[in-house]
C-alpha positions as CSV (number, residue, x, y, z in Angstrom):
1,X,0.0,0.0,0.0
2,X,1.7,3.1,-0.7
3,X,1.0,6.7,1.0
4,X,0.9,10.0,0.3
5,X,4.1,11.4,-2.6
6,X,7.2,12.1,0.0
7,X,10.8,12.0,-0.8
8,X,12.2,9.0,0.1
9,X,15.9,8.9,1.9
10,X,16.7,5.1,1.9
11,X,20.0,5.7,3.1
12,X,20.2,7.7,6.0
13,X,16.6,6.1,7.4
14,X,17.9,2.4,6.7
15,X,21.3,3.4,8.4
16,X,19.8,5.0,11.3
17,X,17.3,2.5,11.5
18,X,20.1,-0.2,11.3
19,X,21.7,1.2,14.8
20,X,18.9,1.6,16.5
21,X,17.7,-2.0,15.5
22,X,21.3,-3.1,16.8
23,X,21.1,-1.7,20.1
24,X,18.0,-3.2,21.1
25,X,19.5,-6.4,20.4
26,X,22.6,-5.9,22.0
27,X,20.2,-4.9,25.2
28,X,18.4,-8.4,24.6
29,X,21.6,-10.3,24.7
30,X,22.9,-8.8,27.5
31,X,18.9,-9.7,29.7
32,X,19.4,-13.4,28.4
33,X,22.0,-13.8,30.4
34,X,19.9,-13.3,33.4
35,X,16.5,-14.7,31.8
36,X,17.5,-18.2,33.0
37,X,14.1,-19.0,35.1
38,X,10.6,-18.5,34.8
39,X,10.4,-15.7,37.2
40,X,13.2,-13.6,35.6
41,X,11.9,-14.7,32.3
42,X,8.0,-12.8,33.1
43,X,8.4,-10.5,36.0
44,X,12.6,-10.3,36.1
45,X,12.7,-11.2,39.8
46,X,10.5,-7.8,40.5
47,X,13.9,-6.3,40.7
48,X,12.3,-2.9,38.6
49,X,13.2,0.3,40.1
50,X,11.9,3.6,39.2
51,X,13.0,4.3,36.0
52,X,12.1,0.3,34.9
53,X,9.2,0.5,36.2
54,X,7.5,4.3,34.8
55,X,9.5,4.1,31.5
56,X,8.1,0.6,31.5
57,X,4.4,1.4,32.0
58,X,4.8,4.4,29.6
59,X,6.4,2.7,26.8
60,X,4.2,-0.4,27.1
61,X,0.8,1.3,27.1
62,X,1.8,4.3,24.7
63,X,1.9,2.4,21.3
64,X,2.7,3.0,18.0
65,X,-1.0,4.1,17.8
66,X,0.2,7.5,19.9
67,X,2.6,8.3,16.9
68,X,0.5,7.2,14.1
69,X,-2.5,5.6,14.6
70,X,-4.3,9.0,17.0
71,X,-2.5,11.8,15.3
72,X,-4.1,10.8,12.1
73,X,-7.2,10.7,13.8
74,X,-6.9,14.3,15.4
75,X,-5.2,15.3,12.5
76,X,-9.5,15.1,10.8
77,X,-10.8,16.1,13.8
78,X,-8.9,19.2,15.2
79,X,-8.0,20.0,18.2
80,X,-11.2,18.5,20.0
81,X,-9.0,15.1,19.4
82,X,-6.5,16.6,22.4
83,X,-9.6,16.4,25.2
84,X,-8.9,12.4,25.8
85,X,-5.4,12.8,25.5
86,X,-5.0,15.7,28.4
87,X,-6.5,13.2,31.4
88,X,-5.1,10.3,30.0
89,X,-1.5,11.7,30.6
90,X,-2.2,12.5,34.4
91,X,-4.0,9.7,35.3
92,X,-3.2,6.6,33.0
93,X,-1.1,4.8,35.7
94,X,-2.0,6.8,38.8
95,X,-5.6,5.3,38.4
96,X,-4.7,2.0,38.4
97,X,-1.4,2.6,40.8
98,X,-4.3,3.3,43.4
99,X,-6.9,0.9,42.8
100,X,-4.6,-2.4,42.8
101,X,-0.8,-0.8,42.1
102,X,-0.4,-1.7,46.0
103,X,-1.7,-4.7,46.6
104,X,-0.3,-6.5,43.0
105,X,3.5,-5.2,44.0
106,X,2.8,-6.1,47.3
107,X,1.1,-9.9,46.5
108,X,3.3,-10.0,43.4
109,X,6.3,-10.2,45.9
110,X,4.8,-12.4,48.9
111,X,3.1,-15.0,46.0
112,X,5.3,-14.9,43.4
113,X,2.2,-14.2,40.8
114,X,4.0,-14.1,36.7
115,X,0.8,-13.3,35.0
116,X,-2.3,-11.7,35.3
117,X,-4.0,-15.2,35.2
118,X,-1.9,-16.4,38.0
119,X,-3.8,-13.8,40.0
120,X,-6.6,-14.4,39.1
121,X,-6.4,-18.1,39.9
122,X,-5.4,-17.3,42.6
123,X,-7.8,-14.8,44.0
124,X,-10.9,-17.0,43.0
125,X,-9.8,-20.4,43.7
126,X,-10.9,-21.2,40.0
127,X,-8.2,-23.0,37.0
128,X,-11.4,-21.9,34.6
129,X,-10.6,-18.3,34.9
130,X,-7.0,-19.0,34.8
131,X,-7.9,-20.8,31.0
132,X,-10.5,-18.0,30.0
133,X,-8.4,-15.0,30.1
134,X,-5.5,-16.9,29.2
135,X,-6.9,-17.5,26.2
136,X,-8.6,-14.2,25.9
137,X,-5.3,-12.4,26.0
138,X,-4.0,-14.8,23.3
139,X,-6.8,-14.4,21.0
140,X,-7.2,-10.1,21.6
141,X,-3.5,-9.4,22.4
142,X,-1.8,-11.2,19.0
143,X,-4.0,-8.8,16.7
144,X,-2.7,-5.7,18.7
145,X,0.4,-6.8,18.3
146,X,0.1,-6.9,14.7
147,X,-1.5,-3.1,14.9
148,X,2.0,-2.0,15.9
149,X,3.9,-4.0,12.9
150,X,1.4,-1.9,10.5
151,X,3.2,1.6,11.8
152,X,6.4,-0.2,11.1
153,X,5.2,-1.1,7.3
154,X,4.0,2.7,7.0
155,X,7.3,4.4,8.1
156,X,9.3,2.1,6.0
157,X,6.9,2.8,2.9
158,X,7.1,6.4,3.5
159,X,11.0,6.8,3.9
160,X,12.3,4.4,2.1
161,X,9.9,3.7,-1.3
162,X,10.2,0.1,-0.4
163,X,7.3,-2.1,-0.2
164,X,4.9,-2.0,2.8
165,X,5.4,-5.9,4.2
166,X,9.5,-5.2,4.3
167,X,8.8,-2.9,7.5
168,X,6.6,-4.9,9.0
169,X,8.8,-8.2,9.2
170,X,11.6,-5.7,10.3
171,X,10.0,-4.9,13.0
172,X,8.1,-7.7,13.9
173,X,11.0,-10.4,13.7
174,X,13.2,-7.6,15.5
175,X,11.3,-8.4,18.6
176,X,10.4,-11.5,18.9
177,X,14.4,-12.1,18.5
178,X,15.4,-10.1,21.2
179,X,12.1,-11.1,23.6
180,X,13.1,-14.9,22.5
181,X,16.5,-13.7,24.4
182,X,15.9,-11.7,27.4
183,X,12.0,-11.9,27.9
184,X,10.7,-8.9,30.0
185,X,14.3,-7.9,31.3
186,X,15.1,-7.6,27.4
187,X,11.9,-5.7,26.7
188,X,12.6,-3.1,30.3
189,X,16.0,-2.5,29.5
190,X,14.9,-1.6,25.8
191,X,12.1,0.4,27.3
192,X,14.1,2.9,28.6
193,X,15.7,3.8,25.7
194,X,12.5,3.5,23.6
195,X,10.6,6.1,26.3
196,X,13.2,8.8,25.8
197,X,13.3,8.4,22.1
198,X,9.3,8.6,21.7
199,X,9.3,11.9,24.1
200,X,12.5,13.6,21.9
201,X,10.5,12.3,18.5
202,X,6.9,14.1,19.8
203,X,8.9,17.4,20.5
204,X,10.6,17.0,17.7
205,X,8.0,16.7,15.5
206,X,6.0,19.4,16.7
207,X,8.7,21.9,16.1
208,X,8.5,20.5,12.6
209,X,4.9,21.4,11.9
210,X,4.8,24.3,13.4
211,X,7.9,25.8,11.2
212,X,6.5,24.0,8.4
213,X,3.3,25.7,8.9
214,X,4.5,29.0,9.7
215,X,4.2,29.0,13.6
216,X,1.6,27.4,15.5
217,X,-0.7,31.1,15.6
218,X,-0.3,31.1,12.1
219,X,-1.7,27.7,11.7
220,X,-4.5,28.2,13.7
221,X,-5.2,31.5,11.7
222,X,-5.3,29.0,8.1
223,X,-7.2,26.2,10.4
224,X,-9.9,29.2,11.8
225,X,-10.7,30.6,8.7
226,X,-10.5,27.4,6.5
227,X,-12.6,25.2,9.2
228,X,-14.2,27.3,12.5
229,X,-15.8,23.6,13.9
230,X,-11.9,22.2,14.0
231,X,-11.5,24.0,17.8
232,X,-14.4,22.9,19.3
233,X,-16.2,19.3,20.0
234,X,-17.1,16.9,18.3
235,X,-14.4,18.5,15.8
236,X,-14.4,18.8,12.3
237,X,-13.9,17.5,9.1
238,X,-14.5,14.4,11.0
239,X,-17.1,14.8,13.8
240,X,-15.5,12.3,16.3
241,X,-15.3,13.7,19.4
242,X,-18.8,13.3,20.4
243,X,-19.3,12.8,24.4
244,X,-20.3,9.7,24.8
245,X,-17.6,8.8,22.5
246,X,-14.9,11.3,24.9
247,X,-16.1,9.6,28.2
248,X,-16.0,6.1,26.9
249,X,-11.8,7.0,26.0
250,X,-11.4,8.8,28.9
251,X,-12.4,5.7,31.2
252,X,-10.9,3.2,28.2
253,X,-7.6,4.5,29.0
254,X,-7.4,5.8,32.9
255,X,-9.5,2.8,34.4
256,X,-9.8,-0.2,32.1
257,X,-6.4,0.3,30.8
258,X,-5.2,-2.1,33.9
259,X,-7.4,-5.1,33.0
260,X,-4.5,-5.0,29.8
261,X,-2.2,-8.3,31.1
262,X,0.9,-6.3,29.7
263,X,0.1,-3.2,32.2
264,X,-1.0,-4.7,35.2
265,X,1.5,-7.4,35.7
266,X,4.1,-4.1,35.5
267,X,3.1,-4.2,39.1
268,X,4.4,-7.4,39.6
269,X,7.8,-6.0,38.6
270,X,8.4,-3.1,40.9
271,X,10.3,-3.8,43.8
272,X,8.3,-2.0,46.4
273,X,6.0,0.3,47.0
274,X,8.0,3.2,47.1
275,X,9.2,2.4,43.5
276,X,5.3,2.0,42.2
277,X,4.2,5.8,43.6
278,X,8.3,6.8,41.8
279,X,7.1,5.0,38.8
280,X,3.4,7.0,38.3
281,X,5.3,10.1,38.5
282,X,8.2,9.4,35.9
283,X,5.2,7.6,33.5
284,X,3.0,10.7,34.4
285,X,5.9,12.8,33.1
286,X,6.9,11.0,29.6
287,X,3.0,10.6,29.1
288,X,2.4,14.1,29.3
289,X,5.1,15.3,26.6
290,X,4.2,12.9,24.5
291,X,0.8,13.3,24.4
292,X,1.0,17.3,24.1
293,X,3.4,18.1,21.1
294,X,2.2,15.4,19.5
295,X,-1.0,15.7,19.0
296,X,-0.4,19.5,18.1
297,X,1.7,18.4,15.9
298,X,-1.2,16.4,14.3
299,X,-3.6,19.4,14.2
300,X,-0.8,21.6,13.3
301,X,-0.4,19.2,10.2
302,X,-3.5,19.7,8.7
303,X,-1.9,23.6,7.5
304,X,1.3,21.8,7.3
305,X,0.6,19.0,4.8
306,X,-3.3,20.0,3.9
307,X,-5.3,17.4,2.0
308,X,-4.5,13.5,3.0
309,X,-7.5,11.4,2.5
310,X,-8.7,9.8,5.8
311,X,-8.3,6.7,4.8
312,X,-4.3,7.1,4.8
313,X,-4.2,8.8,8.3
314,X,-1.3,6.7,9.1
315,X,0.2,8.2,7.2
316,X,0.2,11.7,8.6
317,X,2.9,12.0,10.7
318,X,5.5,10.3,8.6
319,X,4.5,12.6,6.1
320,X,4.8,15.6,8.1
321,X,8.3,14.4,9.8
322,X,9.9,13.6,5.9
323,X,8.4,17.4,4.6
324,X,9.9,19.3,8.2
325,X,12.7,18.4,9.0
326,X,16.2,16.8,7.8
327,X,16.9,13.6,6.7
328,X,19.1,12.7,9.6
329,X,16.5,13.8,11.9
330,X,13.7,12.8,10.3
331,X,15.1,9.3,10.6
332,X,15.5,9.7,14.2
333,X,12.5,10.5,14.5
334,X,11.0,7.9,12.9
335,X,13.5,5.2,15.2
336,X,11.4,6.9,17.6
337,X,7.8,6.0,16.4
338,X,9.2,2.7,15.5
339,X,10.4,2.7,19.5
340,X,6.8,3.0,20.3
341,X,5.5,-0.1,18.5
342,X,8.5,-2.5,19.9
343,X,8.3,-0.8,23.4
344,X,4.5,-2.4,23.2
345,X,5.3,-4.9,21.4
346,X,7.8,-7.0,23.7
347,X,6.0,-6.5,26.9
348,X,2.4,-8.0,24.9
349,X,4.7,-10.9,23.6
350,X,5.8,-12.0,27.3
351,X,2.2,-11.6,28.2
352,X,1.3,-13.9,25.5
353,X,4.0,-16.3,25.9
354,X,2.9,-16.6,29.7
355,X,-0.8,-17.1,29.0
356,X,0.6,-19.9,26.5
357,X,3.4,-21.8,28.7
358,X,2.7,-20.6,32.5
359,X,-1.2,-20.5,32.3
360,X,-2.3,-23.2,29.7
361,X,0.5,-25.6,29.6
362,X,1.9,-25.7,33.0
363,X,-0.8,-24.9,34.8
364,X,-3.7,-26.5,33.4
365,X,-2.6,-29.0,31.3
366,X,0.9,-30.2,32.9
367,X,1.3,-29.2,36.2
368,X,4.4,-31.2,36.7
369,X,6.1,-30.0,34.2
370,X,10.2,-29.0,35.7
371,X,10.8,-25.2,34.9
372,X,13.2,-25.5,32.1
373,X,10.9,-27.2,30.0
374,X,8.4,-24.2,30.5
375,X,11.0,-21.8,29.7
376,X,11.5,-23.5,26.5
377,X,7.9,-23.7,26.0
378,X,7.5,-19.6,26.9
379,X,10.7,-19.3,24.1
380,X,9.0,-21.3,21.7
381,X,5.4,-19.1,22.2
382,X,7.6,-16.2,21.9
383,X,8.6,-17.5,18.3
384,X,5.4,-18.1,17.1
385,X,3.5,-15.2,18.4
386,X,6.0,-13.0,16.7
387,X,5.5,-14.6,13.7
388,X,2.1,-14.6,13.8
389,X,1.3,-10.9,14.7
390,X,4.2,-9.6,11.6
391,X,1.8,-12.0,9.2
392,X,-1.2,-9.7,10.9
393,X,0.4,-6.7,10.2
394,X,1.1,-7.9,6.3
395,X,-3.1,-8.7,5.8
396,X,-3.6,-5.3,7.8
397,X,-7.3,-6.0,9.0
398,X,-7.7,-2.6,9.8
399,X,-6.3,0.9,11.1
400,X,-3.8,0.9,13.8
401,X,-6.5,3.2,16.0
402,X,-9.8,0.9,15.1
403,X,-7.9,-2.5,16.3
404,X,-6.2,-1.0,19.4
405,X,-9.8,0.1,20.5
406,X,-11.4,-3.3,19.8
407,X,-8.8,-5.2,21.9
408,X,-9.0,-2.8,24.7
409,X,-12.7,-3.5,25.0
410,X,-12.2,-7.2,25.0
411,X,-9.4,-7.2,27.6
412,X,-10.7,-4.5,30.0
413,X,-13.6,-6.7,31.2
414,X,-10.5,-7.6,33.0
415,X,-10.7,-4.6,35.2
416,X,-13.9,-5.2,36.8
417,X,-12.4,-8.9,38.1
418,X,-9.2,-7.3,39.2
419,X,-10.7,-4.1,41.3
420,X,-13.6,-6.7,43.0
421,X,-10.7,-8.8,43.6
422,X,-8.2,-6.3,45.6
423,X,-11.0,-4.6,46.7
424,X,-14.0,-6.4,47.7
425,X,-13.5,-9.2,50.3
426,X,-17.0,-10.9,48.9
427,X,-16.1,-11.5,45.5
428,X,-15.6,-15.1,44.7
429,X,-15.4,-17.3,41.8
430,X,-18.9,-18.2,40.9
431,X,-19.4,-14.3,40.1
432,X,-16.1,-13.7,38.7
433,X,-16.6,-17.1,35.9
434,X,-20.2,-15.5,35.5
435,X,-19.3,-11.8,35.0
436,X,-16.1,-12.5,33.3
437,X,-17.6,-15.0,30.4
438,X,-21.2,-12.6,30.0
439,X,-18.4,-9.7,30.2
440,X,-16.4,-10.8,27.1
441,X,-19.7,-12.1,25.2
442,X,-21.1,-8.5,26.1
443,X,-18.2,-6.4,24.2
444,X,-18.5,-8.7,21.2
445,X,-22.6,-8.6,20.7
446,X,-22.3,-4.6,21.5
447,X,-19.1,-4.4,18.7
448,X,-21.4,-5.7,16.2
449,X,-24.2,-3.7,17.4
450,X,-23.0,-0.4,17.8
451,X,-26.2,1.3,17.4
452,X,-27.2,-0.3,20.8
453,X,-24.4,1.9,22.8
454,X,-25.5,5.1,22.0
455,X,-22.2,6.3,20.7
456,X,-20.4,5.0,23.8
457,X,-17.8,2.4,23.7
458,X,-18.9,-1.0,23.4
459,X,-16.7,-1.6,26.7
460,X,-18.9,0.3,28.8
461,X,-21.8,-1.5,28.3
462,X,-20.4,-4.3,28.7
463,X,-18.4,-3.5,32.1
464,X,-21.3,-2.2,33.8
465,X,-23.3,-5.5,32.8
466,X,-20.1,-7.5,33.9
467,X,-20.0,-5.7,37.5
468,X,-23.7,-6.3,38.1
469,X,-24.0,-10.0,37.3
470,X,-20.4,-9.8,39.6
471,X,-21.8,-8.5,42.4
472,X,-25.7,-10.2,42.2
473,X,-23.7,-14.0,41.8
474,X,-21.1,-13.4,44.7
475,X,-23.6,-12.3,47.1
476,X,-25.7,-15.3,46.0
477,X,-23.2,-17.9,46.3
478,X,-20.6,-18.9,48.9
479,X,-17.8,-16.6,50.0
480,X,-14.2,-17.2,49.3
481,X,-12.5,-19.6,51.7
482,X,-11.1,-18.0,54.9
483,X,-7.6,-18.8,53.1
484,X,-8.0,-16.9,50.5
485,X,-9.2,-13.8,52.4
486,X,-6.1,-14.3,54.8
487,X,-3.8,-14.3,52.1
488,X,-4.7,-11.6,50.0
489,X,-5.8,-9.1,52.3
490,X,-4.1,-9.3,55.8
């Protein structure tokens, strides 16, 4: 598929590029020498310190969608398409960081929990929720997966001339080699690096645009005149930003962000307390300057680079970086959105790889399997999940935006079973099964029904629906064992 006309610079991109790709590897060499058990392999020993652990959570949950897939959004919409993206930066980890950040570091440590189906095992006394989301985060997480790969096809398109698939196996192989070596010390160490590239690439960017476009008043002069509806809701060419639609993102990406396997078992990782409340504050930070200049940059771009159809938003900001600024930089720059989609990328394929060798295989369906053997198992998911979310990104099923919103809607049903289970003593397994298999049949039916929500988020329906039948079963049924309430919340 090839975008908008931009002149390509093969060279200087594939060189730059090259390093970058080089480094990352290099870091994952270096983790594998410490990835030598299950527990360094998924949670690195929960040795994370404050840098590990908000880098981590801000690279993980900001996606390639943040530097392609919502910028070409806003980019139709104007700058209505910043009201989600203001909250979300102050609250995106500080929500969940004080609903269940304390207890998970705190249970992740005494228990030794891996994944997010561990806990929930756990918690509810039940190996049929450990199955169920196991095998929901394997069937919603390996098509977000391949939503990052497409960014990686676009930028390569864009800079480069060459065909679409080439980036996408790029950087879709790129990580599953180095998560195949380190696992999630491979992916936290990369992180790091990958957070301060995406903030110095959303700067960047928007320094870009706004020279492009003659300063930022100036832009909003051409926007004002050419479009008046572009500065206020639900936004304009595109009206998207109506409010039902604004409060379903708001609470998709603050609350039921956490129910995400690859976010909440960043908990597990911390070392302590002390680290988590650290950790919200350096996420809070990289969030924020992320979210800011580049979105401007997006509404900036539509004075900028005027006239790219809507179907081809991904393409925007590659466009805009390749008509800004120099080649050098540009490339950078686009090492930087790259960053973004393999920062999300590695941490979803050790969530996967757990639901596939800790949950399923040594958990339900050998339990005495030794550890090595489901290391090389969790190695051998990592393999094939790689492979299987580049060949998603080649048949690209959709916009990087429209798939990361479906699989948030399927995994946040998550959410409700994980706040019930820090926080309500009563909550038990009969309700969470029953919530948690009405919950995922909910966000389907509503998906294919949109008409039904009203213009909210097929999520919301759902969770509400999920958190009644919850609550009504659990206080129907038997409580959890006295065990279970002495473990988890004495």
């Amino acid at each position: 598929m090839q975008g908008p006309t931009v002149t390509p610079f093969p060279g200087v991109f594939i060189t730059v590029v090259s390093i970058y790709l080089a480094g990352v590897l290099y870091l994952g060499w270096i983790s594998s020498k410490k990835a030598l058990n299950l527990n360094e392999f998924f949670v690195m020993g929960g040795s994370a310190g404050i840098l590990l652990g908000g880098l981590g959570y801000f690279a993980t949950q900001y996606s390639i969608s943040t530097f392609l897939g919502v910028p070409g959004t806003i980019y139709n919409v104007g700058w209505a398409g910043l009201a989600v993206s203001v909250p979300t930066a102050a609250f995106s980890m500080l929500v969940p960081a004080a609903l269940v950040g304390n207890h998970l570091v705190r249970l992740g440590k005494k228990h030794g929990f891996l994944t997010l189906p561990d806990y929930f095992a756990d918690r509810y006394e039940s190996k049929a929720i450990r199955v169920i989301t196991a095998i929901a985060i394997i069937i919603f997480l390996i098509p977000y997966m391949g939503a990052q790969t497409i960014g990686a096809g676009t930028i390569f398109n864009t800079f480069t001339g060459w065909p679409y698939w080439v980036g996408v196996c790029i950087m879709g192989l790129g990580v599953t080699i180095y998560c195949f070596m380190g696992g999630i010390r491979g992916a936290m160490y990369t992180n790091i690096t990958q957070g301060i590239l995406m903030v110095i690439t959303a700067v960047l960017t928007f320094w870009g645009a706004a020279n492009l476009a003659g300063g930022v008043e100036a832009a909003n002069k051409a926007l004002l005149a050419a479009d008046p509806k572009a500065f206020t809701m639900p936004g304009s060419p595109r009206a998207y930003m109506f409010y039902p639609f604004f409060l379903s993102n708001v609470m998709l990406w603050n609350l039921f962000a956490v129910g995400q396997p690859q976010l909440a078992t960043k908990f597990f990782l911390m070392r302590d307390r002390r680290v988590l409340w650290g950790a919200v504050i350096a996420s809070g930070i990289g969030m924020f300057l992320s979210v800011i200049f580049m979105y401007s940059a997006a509404v900036v771009g539509r004075v900028a680079v005027p006239g790219i159809p809507p179907k081809m938003t991904d393409w925007v900001v590659p466009t805009l970086v390749s008509k800004s600024l120099h080649p050098i930089i540009g490339s950078v720059l686009m090492a930087g959105v790259l960053a973004a989609g393999m920062s999300t990328i590695d941490s979803v394929i050790v969530a996967v790889s757990g639901a596939f060798a800790r949950d399923l295989y040594q958990q339900a369906i050998n339990p005495k399997a030794d550890e090595k053997t489901v290391l090389n198992i969790a190695k051998v998911a990592t393999l094939l999940v790689g492979i299987a979310a580049t060949l998603i990104g080649i048949y690209r099923p959709g916009t990087i935006f429209q798939i990361i919103l479906f699989v948030f809607g399927g995994l946040g049903i998550n959410t409700i079973l994980l706040v019930l289970g820090v926080r309500w003593k009563r909550a038990n397994k009969y309700g969470a099964l029953s919530g948690l298999i009405i919950g995922l049949i909910s966000v389907i039916y509503f998906t294919k029904n949109p008409a039904l929500t009203k213009g909210f988020h097929a999520l919301i329906p759902a969770a509400i629906i999920t958190l009644i039948v919850m609550v009504v079963v659990s206080l129907l049924t038997p409580p959890p064992s006295k065990e279970v309430i002495e473990k988890h919340f004495k």
